[in-house]
C-alpha positions in Angstrom: 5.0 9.0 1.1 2.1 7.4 3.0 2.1 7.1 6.4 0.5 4.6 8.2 -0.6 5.1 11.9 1.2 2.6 14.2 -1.5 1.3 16.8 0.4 1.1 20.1 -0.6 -1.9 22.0 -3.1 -2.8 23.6 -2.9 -2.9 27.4 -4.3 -5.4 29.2 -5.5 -4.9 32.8 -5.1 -7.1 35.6 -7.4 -9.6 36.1 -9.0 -12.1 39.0 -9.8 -15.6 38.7 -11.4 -17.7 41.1 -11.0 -21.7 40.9 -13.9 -23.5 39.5 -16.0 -25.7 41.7 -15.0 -29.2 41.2 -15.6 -32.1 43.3 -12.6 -34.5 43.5 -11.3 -37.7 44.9 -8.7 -37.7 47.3 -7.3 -40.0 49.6 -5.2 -39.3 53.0 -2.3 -40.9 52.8 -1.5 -42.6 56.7 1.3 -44.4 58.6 -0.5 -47.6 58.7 -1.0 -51.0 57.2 -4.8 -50.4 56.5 -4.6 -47.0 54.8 -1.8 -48.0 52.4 -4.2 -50.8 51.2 -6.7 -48.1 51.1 -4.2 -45.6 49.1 -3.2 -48.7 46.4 -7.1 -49.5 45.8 -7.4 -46.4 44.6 -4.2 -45.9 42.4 -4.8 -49.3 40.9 -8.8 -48.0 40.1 -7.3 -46.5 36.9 -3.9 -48.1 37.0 -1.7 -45.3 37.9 1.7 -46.1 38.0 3.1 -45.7 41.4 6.0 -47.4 43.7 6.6 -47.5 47.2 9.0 -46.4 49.2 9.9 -48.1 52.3 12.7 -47.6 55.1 13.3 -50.0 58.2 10.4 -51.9 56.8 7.7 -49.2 57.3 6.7 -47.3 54.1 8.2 -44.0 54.0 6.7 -42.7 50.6 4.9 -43.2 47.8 6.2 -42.1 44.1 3.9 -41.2 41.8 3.8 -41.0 38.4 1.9 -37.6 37.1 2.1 -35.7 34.0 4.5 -33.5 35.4 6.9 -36.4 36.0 7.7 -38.2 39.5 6.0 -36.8 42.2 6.3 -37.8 45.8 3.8 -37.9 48.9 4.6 -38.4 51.7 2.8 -39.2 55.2 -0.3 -37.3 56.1 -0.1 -35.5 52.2 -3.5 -36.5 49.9 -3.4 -37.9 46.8 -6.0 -36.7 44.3 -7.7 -38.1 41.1 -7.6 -35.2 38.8 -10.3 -34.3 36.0 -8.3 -36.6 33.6 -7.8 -39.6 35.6 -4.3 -38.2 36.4 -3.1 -38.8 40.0 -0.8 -36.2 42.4 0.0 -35.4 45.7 -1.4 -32.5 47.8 0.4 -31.1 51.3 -2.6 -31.4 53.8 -2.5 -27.8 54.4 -2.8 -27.0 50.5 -5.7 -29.8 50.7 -7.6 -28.3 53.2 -7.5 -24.5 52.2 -8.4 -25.7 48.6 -11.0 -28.6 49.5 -14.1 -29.3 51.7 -15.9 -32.8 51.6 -19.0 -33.2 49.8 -22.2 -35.3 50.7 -21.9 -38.1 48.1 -25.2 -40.0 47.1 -26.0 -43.5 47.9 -26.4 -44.2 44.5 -22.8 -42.8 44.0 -21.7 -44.9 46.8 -23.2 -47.9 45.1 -22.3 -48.2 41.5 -19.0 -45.6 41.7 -19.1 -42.0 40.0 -16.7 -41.2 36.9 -17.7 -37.6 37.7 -16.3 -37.0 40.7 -12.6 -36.8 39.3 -10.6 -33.4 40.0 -7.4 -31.4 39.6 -3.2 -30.5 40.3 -1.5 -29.6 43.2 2.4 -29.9 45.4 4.5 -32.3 46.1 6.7 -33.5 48.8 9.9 -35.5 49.8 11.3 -37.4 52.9 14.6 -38.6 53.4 15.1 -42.6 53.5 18.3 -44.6 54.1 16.7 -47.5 51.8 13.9 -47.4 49.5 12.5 -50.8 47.9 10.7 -49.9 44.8 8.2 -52.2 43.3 5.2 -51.5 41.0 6.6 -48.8 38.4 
């Protein structure tokens, strides 16, 4: 009989990563009437698909649409242009362990940069006796 010599597998070891550097776009989501037309600018840049969600008449939320599904974010979170256009919302305490800003070039400033796109993050909810949807 021949007897073959089972290999016993391999282990691997633990490992570290570190995140690579990559500059994104993010936007601070605000309770006021000039930072939501701020926040829809740049969602309707790539056409994102997004609603709003309002209580008493002042917006409450936003809903996103990511490619993990619906994602919420609510006041104070960011919400960032990821690497593939994709868009999603950060907690601001995630945001600012994970990001710092970056000096962005005139020239950038001028004619717009498709390389400053990023990556994927949290989500959050608040609770709202009405919601009026529109945009999705």
């Amino acid at each position: 009989m021949n007897a073959h010599k089972i290999k016993s597998p391999r282990r691997l070891s633990k490992m570290k990563y570190q995140k690579k550097p990559v500059v994104i776009e993010a936007v601070q989501f605000l309770p006021n009437e000039r930072n939501l037309t701020e926040v829809q600018n740049f969602l309707k840049d790539t056409h994102a698909k997004y609603s709003i969600g309002l209580k008493s008449g002042k917006v409450e939320r936003i809903l996103i649409s990511t490619l993990e599904g619906i994602m919420t974010a609510s006041e104070n979170d960011y919400i960032i242009k990821g690497v593939h256009g994709e868009f999603y919302p950060c907690k601001p305490d995630i945001f600012e362990e994970t990001y710092e800003p970056v000096q962005v070039s005139f020239a950038e400033k001028v004619i717009g940069s498709s390389s400053l796109e990023s990556q994927k993050i949290t989500s959050g909810t608040i609770k709202a006796d009405k919601l009026v949807f529109k945009n999705l």
